[in-house]
C-alpha positions as CSV (number, residue, x, y, z in Angstrom):
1,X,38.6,1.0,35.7
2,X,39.9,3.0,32.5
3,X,36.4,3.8,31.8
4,X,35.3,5.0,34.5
5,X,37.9,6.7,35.1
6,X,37.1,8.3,31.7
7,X,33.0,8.8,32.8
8,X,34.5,11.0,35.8
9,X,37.1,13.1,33.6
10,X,34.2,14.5,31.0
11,X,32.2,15.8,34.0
12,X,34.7,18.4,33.9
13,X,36.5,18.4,30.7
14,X,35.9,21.0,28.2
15,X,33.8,20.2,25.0
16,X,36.7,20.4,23.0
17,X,38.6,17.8,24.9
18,X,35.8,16.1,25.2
19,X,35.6,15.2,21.7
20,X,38.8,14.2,20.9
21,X,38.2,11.8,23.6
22,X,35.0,10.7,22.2
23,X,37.2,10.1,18.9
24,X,39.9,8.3,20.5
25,X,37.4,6.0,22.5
26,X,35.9,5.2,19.3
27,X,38.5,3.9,17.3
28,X,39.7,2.4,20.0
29,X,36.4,0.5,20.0
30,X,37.1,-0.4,16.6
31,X,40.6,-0.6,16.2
32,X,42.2,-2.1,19.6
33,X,42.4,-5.4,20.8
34,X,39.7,-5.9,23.7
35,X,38.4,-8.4,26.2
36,X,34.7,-8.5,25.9
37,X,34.3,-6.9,28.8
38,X,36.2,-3.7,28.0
39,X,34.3,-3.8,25.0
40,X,31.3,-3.6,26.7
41,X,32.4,-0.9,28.8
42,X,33.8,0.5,26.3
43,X,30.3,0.7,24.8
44,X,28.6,1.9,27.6
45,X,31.1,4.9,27.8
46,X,29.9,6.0,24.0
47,X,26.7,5.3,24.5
48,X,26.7,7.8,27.8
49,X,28.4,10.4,25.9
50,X,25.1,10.3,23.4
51,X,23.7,12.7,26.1
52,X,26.5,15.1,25.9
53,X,25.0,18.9,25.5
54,X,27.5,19.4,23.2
55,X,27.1,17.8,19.2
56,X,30.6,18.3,18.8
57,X,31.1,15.2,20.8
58,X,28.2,13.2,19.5
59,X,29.5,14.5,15.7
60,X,33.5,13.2,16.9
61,X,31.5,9.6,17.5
62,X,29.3,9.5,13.6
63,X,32.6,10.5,12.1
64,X,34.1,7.8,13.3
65,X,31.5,5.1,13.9
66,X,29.2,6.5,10.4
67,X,30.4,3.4,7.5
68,X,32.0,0.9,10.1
69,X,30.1,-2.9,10.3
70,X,31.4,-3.4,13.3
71,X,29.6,-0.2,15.0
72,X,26.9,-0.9,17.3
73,X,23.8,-0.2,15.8
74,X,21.8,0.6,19.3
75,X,24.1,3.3,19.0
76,X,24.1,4.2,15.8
77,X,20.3,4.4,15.5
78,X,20.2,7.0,18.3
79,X,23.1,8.8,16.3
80,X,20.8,8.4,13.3
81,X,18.1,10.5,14.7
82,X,20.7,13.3,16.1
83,X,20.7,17.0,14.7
84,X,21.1,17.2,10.6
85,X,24.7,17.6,10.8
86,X,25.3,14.2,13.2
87,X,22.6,12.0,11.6
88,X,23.5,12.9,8.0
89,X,26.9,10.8,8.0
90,X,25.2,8.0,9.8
91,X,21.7,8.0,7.4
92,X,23.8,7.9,4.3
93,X,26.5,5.2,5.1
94,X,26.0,3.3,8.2
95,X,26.1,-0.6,7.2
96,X,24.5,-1.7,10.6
97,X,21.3,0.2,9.9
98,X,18.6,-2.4,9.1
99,X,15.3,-1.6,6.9
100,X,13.3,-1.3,9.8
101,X,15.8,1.4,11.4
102,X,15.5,3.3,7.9
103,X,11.8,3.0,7.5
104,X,11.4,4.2,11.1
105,X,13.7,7.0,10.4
106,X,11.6,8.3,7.3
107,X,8.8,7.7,8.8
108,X,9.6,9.9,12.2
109,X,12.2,12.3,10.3
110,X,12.6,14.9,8.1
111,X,12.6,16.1,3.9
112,X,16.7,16.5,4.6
113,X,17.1,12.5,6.4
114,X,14.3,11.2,3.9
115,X,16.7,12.2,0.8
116,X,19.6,11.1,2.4
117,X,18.2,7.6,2.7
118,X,17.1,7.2,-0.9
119,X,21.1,8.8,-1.8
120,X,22.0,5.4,0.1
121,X,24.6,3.8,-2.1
122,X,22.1,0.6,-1.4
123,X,18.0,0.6,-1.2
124,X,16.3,-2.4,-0.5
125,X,12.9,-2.6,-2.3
126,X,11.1,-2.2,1.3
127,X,12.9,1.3,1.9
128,X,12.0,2.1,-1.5
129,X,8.5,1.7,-1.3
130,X,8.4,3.2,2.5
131,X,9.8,6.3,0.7
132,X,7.3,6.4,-1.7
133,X,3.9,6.0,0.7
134,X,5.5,9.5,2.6
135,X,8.4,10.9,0.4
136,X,8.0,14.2,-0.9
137,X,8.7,14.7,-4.7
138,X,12.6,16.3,-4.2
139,X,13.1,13.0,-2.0
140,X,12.1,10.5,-4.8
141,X,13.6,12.4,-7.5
142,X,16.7,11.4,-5.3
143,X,15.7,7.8,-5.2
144,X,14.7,7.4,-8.8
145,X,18.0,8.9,-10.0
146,X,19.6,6.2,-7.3
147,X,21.1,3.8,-9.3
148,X,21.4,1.5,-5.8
149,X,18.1,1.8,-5.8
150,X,15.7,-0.7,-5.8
151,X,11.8,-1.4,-6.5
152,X,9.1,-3.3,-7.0
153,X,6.1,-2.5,-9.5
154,X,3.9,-1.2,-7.3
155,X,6.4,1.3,-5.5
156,X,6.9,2.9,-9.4
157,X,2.9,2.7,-9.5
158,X,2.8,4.7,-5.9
159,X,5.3,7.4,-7.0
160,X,3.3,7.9,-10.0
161,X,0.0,8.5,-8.5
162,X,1.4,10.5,-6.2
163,X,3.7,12.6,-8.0
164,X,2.4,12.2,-11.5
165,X,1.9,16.3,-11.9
166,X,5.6,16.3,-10.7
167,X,7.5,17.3,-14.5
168,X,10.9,16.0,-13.1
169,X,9.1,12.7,-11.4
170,X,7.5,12.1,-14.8
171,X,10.7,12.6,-16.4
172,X,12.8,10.0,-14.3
173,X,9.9,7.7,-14.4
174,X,9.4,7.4,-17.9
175,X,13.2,7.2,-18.8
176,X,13.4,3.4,-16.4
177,X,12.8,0.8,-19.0
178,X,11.2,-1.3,-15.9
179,X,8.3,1.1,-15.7
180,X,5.1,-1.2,-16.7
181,X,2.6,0.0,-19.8
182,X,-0.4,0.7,-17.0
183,X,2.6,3.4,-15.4
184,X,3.3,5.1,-18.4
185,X,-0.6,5.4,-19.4
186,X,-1.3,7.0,-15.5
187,X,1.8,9.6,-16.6
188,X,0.0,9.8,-19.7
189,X,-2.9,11.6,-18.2
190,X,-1.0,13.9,-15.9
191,X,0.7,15.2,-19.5
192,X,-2.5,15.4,-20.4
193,X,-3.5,16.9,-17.4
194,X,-1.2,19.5,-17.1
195,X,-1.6,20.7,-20.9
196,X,-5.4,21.2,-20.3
197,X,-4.4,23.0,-16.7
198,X,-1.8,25.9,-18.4
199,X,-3.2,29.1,-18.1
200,X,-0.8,29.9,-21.1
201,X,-2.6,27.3,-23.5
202,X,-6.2,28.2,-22.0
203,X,-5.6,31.6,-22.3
204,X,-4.0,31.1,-26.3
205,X,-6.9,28.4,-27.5
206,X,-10.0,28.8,-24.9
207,X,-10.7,25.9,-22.1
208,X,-13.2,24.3,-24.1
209,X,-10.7,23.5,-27.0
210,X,-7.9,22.9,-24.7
211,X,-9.7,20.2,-22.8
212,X,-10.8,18.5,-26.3
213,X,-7.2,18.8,-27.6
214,X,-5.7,17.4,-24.0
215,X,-8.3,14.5,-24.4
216,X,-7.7,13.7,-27.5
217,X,-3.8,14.3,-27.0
218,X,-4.0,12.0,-23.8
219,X,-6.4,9.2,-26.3
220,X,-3.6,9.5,-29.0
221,X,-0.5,8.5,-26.4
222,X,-2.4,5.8,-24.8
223,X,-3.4,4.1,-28.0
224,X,0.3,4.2,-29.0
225,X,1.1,2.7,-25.9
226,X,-1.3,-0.1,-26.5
227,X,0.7,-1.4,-29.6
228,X,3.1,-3.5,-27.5
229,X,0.7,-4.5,-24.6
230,X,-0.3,-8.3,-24.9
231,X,-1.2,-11.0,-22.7
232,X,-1.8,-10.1,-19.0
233,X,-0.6,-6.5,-18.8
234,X,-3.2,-5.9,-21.7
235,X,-5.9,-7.3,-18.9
236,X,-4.3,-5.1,-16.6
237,X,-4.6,-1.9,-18.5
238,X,-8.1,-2.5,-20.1
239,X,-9.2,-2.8,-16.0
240,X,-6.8,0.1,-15.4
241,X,-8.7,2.2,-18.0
242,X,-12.2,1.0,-17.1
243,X,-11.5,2.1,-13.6
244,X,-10.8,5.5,-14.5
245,X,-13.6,6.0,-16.8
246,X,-11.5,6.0,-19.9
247,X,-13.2,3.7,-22.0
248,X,-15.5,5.9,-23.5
249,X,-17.2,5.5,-27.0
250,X,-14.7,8.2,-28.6
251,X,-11.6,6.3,-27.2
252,X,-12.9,3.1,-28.4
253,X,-13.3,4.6,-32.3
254,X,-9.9,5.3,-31.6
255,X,-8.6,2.1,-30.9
256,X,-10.5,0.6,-33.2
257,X,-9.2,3.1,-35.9
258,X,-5.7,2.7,-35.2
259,X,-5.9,-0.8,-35.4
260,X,-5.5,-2.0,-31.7
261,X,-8.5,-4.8,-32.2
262,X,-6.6,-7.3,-29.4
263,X,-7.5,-4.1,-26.9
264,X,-11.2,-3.6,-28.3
265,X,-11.8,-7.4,-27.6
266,X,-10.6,-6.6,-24.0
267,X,-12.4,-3.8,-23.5
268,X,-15.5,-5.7,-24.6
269,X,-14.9,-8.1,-22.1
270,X,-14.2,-5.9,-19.6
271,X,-17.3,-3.9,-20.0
272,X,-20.1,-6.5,-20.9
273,X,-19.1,-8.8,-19.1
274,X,-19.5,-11.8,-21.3
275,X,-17.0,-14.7,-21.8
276,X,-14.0,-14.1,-23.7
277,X,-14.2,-16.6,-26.3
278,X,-17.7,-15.8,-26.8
279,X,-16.9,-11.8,-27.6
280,X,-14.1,-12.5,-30.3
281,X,-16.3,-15.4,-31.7
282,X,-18.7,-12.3,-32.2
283,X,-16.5,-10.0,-33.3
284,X,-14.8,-12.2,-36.0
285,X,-17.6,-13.9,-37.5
286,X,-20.9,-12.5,-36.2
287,X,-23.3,-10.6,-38.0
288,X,-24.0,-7.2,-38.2
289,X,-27.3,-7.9,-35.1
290,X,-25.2,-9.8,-33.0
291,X,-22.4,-7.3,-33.2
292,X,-24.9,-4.5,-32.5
293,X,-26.1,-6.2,-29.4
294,X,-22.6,-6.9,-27.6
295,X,-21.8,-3.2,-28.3
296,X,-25.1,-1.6,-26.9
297,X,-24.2,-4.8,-24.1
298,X,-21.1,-2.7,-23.4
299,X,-23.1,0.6,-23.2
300,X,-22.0,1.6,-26.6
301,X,-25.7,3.3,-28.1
302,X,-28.2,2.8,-30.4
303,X,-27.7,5.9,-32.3
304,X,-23.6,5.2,-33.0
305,X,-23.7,1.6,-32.6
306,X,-24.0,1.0,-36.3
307,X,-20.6,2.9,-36.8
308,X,-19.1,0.4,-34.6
309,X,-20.5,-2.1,-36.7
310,X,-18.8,-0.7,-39.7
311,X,-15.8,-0.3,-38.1
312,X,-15.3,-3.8,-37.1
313,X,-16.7,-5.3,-40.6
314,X,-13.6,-3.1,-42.1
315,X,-11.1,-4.0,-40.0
316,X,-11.9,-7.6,-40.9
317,X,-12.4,-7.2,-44.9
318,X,-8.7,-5.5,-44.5
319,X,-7.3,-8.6,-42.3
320,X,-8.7,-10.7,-44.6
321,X,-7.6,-8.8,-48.1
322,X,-4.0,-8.4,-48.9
323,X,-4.3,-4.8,-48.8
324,X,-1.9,-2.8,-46.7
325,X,-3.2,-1.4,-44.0
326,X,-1.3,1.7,-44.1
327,X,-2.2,2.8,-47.7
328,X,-5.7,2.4,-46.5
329,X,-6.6,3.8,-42.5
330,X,-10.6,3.0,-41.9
331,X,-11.3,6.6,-40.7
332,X,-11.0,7.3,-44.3
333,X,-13.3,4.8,-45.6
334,X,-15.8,5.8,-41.9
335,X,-15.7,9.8,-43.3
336,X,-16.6,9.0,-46.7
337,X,-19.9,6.9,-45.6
338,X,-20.9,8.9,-43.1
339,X,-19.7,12.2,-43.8
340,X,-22.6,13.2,-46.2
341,X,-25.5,10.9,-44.3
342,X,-28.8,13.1,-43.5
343,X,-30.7,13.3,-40.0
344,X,-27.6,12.1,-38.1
345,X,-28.2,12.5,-34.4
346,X,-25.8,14.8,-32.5
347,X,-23.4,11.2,-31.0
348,X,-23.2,10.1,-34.4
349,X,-22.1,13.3,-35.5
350,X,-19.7,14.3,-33.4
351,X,-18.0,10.7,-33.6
352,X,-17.8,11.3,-36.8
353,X,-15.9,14.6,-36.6
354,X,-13.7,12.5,-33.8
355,X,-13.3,10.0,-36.6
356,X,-12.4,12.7,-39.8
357,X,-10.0,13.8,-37.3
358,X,-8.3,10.7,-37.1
359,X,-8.2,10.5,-40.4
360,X,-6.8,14.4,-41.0
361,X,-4.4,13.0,-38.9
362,X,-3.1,10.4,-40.0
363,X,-2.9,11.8,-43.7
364,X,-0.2,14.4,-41.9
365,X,2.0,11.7,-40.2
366,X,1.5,10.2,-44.2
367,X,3.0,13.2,-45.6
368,X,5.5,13.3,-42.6
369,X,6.9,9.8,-43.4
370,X,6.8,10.1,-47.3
371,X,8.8,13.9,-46.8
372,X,11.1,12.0,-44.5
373,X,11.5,9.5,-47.1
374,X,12.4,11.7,-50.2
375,X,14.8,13.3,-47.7
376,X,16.6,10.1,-46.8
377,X,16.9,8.8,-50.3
378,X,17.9,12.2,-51.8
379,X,20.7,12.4,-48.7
């Protein structure tokens, strides 16, 4: 009888009294002692004033109802998809809220209820990864910097290909010590990416040195990268990179040259095609013909296969020797044998140049180390 009593009165109440009744009917919902059936009725009445003109009385009922578990959640999911200023309270700490109600939410609301949801001071991994399939980039910043936040490998992966050109998405991304090697390689490229893309750099260096520099920048990272990749994620990446076209002659020099021979073996496997056991047999013991055929078998050709070859006869004279393998980079010993070679054809010599770059390189970091070194010791 109180209720609908109450149901006649805000026919003709004004909106301001009409709130603070909407207030007072919800904490007494909350708060009073009730038979089940004044609850109900109780519930009805709130749920009728959801179709009030006025969001001063549907904001009195989220202010009260928004972080209570005992709120109902039909109600709170209509609340939830209000105007900004009701559904905001509701979005960011309503308990009753399931994943399906905040994936539906996302999915049929806007930039401003999408951020709010990843500023949850909970996400499941499901909302997480919802977020990522639509999310704009401001939205997952949110959810990356949520420390409530949770995800799965693939919802990282998402974000990435999505938002990869995103600086600040890059920058949150690679901070998580959760994000997998094959992650970090994809932001890798979008570095790269973006370096060969700035009309600054192009219009400093020239696009045609820019985009060698980028690539060659993007090689470098990766193959850093790939000194702490083992096992399965090693499988993982090699596929990753085959995929995307990145396992080209010059990046496998690379490799080879910085000592990442677990990765060559990979790639080999990847790209002939041939058993495992049988491509590290071949490139531990075979000879210099059977090396030369599971290269060109990977596509690698005849005209630079024989540098391969070289390259993988050093790398096991050195694992063999006790010779450090710092004091003594193959790109040095590759230069010196090829460098002065007549009627090279124009692959071999431009991996060659790839190569005495490697090595130029590597005689700075050198330097770098030894200067650091004399600084240290004369500290």
């Amino acid at each position: 009888m109180i209720v609908t009593a109450f149901l006649k009165w805000v026919e003709t109440a004004k909106t301001q009294e009409r709130a603070r009744a909407a207030n007072a009917l919800a904490r007494a919902y909350l708060k009073s002692e009730m038979t089940p059936e004044e609850r109900q009725a109780a519930q009805m009445a709130m749920t009728y004033l959801l179709d009030d003109p006025s969001p001063q009385v549907r904001l009195a009922l989220a202010e009260v109802l928004a972080g209570e578990a005992r709120a109902p959640r039909a109600l709170m999911v209509s609340l939830a998809e209000d105007q900004p200023e009701i559904a905001s309270a509701v979005i960011l700490h309503c308990p009753v809220l399931t994943d399906a109600d905040l994936v539906d939410i996302a999915g049929r609301g806007t930039m401003e209820s999408r951020a709010l949801i990843a500023a949850r001071s909970e996400v499941s991994v499901a909302v997480a990864a919802a977020l990522a399939e639509i999310g704009d980039a401001a939205e997952l910043e949110v959810l990356l910097e949520n420390p409530g936040a949770r995800f799965a490998t693939f919802t990282l992966r998402r974000i990435a290909e999505r938002h990869g050109h995103c600086e600040r998405i890059r920058a949150r991304l690679l901070d998580r010590n959760d994000l997998a090697i094959g992650v970090r390689q994809l932001l890798v490229q979008f570095v790269a990416d973006a370096l060969a893309g700035s009309d600054l750099v192009i219009g400093a260096i020239g696009s045609r040195r820019i985009e060698r520099i980028a690539r060659e920048a993007g090689d470098s990272a990766t193959i850093a990268l790939l000194a702490d990749v083992h096992g399965e994620e090693l499988y993982r990446l090699t596929d990753q990179l085959r995929a995307a076209g990145r396992l080209t002659p010059a990046f496998l020099m690379h490799a080879l040259c910085a000592g990442r021979t677990d990765f060559f073996s990979s790639a080999m496997v990847a790209i002939s095609g041939l058993e495992e056991r049988r491509v590290r047999s071949i490139l531990a013991t075979g000879r210099f013909h059977a090396l030369r055929a599971l290269l060109e078998s990977a596509g690698i050709s005849r005209e630079i296969s024989p540098i391969f070859v070289d390259a993988v006869m050093l790398w096991r004279t050195l694992i063999q020797s006790a010779e450090g393998f710092e004091l003594d980079h193959i790109a040095h010993r590759l230069v010196s044998r090829y460098r002065g070679t007549p009627h090279l054809s124009d692959a071999a010599r431009a991996l060659t140049d790839m190569i005495e770059r490697l090595a130029i390189a590597e005689e700075r970091r050198l330097a770098r180390d030894y200067a650091s070194g004399v600084a240290l010791a004369a500290a």
